[in-house]
Backbone as CSV, one residue per row, in Angstrom:
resi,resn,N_x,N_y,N_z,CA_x,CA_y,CA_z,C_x,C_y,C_z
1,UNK,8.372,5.943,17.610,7.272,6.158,16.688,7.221,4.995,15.692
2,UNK,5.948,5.072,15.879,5.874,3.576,14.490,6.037,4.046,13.262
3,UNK,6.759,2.857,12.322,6.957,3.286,11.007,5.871,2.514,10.024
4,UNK,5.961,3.232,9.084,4.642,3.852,8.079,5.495,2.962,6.537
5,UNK,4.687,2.233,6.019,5.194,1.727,4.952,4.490,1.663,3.904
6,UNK,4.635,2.338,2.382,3.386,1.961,1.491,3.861,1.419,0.581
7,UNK,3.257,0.161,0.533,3.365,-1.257,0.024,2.467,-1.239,-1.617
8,UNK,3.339,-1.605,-2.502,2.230,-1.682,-4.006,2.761,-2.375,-5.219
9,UNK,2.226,-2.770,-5.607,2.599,-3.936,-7.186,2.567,-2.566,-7.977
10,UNK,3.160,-2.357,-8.708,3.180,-1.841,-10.225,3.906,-2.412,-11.414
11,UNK,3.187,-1.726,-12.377,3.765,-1.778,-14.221,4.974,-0.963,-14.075
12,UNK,5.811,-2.005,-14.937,6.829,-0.984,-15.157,6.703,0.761,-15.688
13,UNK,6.014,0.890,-15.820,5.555,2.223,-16.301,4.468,2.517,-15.392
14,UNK,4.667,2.201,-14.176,4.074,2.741,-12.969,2.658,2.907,-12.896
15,UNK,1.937,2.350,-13.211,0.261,2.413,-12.934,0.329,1.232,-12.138
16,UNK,-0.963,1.306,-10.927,-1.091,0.021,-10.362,-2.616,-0.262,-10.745
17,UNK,-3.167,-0.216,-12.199,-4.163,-0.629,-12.279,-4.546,-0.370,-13.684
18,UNK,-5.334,-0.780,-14.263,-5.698,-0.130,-15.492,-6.759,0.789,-15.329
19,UNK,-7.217,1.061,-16.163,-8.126,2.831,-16.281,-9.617,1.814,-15.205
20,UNK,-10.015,0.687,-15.788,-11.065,0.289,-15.467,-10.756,-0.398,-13.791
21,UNK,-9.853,0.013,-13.095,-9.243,-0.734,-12.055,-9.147,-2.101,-11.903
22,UNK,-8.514,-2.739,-13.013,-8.701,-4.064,-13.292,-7.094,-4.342,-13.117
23,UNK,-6.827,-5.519,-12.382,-5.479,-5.423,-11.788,-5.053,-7.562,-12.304
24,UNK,-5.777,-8.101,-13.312,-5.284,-8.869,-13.750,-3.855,-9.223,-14.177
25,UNK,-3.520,-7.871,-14.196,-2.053,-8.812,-14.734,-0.620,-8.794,-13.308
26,UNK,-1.196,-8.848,-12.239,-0.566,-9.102,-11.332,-0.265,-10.303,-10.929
27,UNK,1.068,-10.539,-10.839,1.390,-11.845,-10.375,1.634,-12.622,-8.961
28,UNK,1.297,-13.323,-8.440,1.402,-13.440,-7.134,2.272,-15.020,-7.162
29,UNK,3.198,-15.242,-6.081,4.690,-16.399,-6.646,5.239,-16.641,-5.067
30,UNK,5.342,-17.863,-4.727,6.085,-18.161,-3.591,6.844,-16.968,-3.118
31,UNK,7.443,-16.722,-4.168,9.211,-15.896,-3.706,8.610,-14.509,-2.935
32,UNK,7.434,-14.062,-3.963,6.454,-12.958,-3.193,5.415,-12.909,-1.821
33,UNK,5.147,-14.560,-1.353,4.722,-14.980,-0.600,5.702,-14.691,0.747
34,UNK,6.402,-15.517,0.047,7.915,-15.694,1.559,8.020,-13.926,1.727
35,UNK,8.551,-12.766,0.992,8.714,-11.527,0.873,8.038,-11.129,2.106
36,UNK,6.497,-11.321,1.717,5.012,-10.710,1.968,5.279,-11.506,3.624
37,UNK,5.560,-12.530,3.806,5.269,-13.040,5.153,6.235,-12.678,6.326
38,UNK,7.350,-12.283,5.853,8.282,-12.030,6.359,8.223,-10.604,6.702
39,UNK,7.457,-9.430,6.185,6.869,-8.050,5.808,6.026,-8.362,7.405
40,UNK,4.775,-9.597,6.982,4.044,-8.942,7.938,4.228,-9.841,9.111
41,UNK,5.556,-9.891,9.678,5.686,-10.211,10.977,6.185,-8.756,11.856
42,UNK,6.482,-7.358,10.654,6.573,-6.473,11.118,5.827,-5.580,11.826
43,UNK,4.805,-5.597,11.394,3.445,-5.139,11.410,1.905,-5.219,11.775
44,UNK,1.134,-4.686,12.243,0.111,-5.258,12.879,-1.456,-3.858,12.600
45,UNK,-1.128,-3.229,12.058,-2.154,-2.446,11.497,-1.980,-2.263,9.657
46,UNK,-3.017,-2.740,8.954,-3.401,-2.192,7.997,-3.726,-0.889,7.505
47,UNK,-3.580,0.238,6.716,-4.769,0.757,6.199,-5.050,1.003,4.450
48,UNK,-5.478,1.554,3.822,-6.271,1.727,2.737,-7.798,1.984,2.530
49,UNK,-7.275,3.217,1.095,-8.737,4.197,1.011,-9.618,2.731,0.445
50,UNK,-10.694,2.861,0.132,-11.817,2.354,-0.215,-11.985,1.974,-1.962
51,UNK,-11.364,2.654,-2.639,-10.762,1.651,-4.391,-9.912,0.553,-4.124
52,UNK,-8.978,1.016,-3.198,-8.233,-0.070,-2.890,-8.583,-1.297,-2.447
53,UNK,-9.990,-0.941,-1.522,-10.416,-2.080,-0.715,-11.334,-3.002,-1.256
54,UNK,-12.109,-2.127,-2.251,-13.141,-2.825,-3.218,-12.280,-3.831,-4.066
55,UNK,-11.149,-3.866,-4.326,-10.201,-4.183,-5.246,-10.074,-5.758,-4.252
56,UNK,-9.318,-5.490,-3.531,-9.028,-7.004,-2.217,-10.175,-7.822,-2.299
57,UNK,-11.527,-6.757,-2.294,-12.994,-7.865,-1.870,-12.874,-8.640,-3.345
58,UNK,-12.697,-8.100,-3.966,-12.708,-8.475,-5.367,-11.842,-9.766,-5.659
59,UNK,-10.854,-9.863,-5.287,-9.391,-10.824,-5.147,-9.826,-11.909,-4.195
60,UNK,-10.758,-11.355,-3.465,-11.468,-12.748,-1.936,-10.477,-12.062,-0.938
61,UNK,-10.129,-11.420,-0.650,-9.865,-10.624,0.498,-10.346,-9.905,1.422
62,UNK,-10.731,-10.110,2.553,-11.961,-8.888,3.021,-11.254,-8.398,4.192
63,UNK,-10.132,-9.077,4.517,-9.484,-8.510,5.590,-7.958,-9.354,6.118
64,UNK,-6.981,-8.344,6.550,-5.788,-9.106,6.649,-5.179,-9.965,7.884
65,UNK,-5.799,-11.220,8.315,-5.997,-11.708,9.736,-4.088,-11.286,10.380
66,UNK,-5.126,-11.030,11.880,-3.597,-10.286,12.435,-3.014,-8.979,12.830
67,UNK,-3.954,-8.357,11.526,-4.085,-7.092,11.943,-4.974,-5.820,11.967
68,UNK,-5.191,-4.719,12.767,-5.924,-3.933,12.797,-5.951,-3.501,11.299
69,UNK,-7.474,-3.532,10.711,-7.712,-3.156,9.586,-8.378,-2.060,9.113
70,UNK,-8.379,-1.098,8.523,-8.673,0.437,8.361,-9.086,0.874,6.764
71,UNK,-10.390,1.065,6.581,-10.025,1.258,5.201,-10.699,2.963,5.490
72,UNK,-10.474,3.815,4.514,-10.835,5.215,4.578,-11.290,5.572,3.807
73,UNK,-13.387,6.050,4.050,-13.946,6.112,2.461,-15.331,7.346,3.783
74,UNK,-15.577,8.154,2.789,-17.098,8.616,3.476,-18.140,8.262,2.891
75,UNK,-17.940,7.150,1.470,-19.251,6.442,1.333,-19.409,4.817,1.960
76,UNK,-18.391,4.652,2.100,-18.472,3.341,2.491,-18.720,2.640,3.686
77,UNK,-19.942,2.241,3.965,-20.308,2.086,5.284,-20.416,0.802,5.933
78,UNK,-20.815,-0.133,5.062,-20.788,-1.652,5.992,-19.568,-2.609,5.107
79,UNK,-18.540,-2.577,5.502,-17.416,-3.818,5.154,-17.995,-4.946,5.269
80,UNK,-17.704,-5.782,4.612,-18.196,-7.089,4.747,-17.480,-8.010,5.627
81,UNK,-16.437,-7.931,6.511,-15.936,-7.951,7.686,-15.575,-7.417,8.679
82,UNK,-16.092,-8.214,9.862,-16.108,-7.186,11.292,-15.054,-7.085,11.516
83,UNK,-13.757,-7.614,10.980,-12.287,-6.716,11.439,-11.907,-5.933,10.888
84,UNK,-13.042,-5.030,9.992,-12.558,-3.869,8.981,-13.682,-2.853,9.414
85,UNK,-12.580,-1.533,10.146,-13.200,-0.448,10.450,-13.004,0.710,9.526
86,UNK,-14.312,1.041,9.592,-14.462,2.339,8.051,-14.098,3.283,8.681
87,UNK,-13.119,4.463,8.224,-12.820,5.402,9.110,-13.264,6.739,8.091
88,UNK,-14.176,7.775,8.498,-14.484,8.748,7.474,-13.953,9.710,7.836
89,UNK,-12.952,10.025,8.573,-12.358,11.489,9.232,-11.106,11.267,8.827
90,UNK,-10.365,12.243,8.517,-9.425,12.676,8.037,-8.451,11.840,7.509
91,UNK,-7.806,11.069,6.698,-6.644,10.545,6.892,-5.404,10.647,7.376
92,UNK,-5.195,11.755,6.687,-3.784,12.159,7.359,-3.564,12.497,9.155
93,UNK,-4.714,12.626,9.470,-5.140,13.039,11.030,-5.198,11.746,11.737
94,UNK,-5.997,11.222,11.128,-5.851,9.524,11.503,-4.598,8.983,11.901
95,UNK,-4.318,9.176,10.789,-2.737,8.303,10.783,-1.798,9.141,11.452
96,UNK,-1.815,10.118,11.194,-0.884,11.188,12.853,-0.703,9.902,13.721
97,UNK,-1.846,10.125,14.329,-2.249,9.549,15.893,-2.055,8.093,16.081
98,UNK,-2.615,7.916,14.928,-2.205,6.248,14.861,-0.152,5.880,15.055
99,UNK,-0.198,6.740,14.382,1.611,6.109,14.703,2.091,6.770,15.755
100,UNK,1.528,7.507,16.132,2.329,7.680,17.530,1.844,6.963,18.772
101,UNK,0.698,6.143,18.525,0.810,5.180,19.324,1.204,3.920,19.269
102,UNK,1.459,3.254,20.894,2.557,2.005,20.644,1.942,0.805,20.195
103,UNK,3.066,0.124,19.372,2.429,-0.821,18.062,3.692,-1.492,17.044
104,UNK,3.673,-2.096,16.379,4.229,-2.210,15.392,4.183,-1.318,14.177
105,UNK,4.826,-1.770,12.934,4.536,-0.890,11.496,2.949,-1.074,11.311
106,UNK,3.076,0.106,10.244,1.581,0.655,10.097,1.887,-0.075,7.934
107,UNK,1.101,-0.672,7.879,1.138,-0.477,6.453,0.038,-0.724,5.255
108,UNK,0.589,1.150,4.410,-0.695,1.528,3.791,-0.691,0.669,2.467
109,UNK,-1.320,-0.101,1.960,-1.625,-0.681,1.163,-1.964,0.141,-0.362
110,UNK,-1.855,-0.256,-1.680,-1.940,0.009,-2.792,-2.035,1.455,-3.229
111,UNK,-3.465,1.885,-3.107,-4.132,3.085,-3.880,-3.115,4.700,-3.623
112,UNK,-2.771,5.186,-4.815,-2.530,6.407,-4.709,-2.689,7.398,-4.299
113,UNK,-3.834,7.312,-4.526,-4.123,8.990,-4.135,-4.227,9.122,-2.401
114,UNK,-5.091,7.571,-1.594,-3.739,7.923,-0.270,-2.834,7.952,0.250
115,UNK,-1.916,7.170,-0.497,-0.675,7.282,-0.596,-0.028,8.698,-0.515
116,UNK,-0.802,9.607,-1.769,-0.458,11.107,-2.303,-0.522,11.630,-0.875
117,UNK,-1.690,11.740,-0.230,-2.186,12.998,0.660,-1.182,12.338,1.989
118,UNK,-1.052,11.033,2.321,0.025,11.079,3.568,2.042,11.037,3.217
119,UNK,2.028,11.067,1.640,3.400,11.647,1.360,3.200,13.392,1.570
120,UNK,2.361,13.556,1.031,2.330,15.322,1.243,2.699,15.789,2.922
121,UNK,2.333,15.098,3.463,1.556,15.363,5.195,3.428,14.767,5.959
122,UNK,4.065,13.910,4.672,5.813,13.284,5.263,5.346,12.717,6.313
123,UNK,4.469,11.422,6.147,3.655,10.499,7.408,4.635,9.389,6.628
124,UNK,4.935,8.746,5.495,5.347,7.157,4.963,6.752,7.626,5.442
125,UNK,7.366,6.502,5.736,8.887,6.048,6.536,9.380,5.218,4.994
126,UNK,8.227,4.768,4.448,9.289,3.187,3.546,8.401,3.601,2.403
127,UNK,9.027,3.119,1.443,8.184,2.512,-0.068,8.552,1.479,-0.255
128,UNK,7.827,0.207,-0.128,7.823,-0.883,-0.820,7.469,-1.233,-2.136
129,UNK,8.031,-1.472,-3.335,7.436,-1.973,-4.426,7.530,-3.226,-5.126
130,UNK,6.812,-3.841,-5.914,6.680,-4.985,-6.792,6.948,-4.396,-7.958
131,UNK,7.333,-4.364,-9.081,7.299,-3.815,-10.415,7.433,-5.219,-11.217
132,UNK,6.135,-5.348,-11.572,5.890,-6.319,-12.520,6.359,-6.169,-13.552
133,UNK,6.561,-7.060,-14.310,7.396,-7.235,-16.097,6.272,-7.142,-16.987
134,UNK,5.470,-5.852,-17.234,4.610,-5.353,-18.180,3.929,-4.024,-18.137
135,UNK,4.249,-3.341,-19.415,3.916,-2.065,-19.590,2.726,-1.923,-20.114
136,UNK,1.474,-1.488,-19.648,0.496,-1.342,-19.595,-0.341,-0.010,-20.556
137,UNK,0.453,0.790,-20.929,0.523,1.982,-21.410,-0.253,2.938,-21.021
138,UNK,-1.051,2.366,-19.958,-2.616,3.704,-19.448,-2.527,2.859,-18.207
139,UNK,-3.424,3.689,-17.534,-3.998,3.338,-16.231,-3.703,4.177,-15.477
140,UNK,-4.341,3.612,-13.691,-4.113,4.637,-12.431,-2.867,4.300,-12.379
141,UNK,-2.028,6.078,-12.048,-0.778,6.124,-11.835,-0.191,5.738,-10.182
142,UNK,0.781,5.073,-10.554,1.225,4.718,-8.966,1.585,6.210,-7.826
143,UNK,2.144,7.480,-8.131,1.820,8.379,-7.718,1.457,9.760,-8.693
144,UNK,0.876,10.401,-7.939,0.344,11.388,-8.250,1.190,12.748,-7.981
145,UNK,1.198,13.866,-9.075,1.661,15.043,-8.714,2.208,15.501,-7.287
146,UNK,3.405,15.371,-6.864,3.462,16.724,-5.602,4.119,17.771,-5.140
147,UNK,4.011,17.928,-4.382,4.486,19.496,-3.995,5.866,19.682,-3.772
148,UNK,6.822,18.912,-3.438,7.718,18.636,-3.505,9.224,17.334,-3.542
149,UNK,10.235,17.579,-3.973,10.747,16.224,-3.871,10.572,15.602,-2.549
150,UNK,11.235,14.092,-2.858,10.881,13.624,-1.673,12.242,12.253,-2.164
151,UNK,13.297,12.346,-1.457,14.429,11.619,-1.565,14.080,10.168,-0.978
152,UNK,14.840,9.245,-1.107,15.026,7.702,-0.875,16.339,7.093,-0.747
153,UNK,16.541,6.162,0.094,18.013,4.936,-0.099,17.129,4.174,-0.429
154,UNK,17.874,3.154,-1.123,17.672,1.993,-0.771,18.170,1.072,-0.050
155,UNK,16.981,0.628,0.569,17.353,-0.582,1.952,17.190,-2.015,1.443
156,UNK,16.726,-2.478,0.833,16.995,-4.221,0.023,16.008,-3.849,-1.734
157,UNK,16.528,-5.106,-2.144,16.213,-5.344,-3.069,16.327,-6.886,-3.708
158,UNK,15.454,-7.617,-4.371,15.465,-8.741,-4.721,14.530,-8.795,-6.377
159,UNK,15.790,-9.580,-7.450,15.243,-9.714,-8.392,14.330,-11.539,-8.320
160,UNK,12.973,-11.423,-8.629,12.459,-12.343,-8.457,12.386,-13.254,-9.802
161,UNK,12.123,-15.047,-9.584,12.269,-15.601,-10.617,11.257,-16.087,-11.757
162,UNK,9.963,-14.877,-11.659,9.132,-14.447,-12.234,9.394,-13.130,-13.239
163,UNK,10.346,-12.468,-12.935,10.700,-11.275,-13.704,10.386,-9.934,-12.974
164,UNK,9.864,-10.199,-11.555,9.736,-9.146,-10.927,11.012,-8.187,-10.404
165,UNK,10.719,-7.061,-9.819,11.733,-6.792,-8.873,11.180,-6.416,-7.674
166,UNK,11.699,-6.230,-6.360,11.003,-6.279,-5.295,12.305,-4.810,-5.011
167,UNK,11.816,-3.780,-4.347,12.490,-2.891,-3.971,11.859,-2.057,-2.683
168,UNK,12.541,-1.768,-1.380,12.216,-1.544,-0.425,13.587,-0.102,-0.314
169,UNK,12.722,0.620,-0.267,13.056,2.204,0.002,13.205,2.870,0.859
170,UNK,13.825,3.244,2.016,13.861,4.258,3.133,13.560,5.865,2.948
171,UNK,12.067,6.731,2.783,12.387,7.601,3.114,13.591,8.676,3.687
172,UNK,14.405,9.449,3.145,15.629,9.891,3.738,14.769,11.194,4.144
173,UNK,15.512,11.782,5.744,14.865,12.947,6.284,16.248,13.718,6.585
């Protein structure tokens, strides 16, 4: 079964955005480059809901060459690239099916609240994080309320020479 990874920059005080989804104070740095490239030789499907994705177009991103790209919205209908398929049915149903077919890692990109509904559903294998060096005091929270705990190891970690930390998490089952 393919493994499921959700990948995200946050404030030390855990928002990955401010209230207005304005994500300026993210830093992007070789050391995060090399990280990031080395990440996606794992992997070959994207996904992310549709805040998330407006967010990338926003950055000049419209799609991640390489891999199957997925964003999940029922208003959102024409991507501005043909390697980005809008998917309006279910997520968590989606992504079932999606990882059980053969492939590399699957990895869900930024936004919470899908993040929330496929931790609920025990679909993510990994948490990847960035935790940037600034407390933001408001904003969208990196997760949201749930239903129950949900344990972790940790599998690497790297303090970066920006002030970041980079931390990669194993779901424990």
């Amino acid at each position: 079964m393919r493994v499921v990874t959700f990948g995200v920059a946050n404030s030390l005080d855990n928002f990955i955005a401010r209230s207005d989804h304005g994500t300026d104070w993210l830093t992007w740095t070789d050391e995060v480059a090399a990280i990031s490239a080395e990440y996606w030789k794992t992997i070959d499907t994207v996904v992310m809901g549709r805040k998330t994705y407006e967010v990338a177009l926003k950055l000049g991103t419209s799609s991640y060459p390489g891999a199957k790209n997925y964003v999940f919205s029922r208003s959102f209908k024409a991507p501005p690239n043909a390697n980005v398929e809008v998917i309006a049915d279910d997520a968590v149903a989606f992504l079932q099916r999606l990882k059980e077919q053969p492939g590399k890692g699957i990895c869900v990109i930024g936004g919470g609240e899908l993040a929330h509904s496929l931790f609920e559903a025990d679909l993510i294998d990994q948490v990847g994080v960035n935790i940037q060096p600034v407390l933001l005091g408001s904003g969208i929270p990196l997760f949201l309320p749930s239903s129950h705990q949900l344990n972790l190891e940790l599998a690497e970690h790297k303090v970066l020479k920006n002030g970041c930390v980079y931390l990669l998490y194993r779901v424990k089952r």
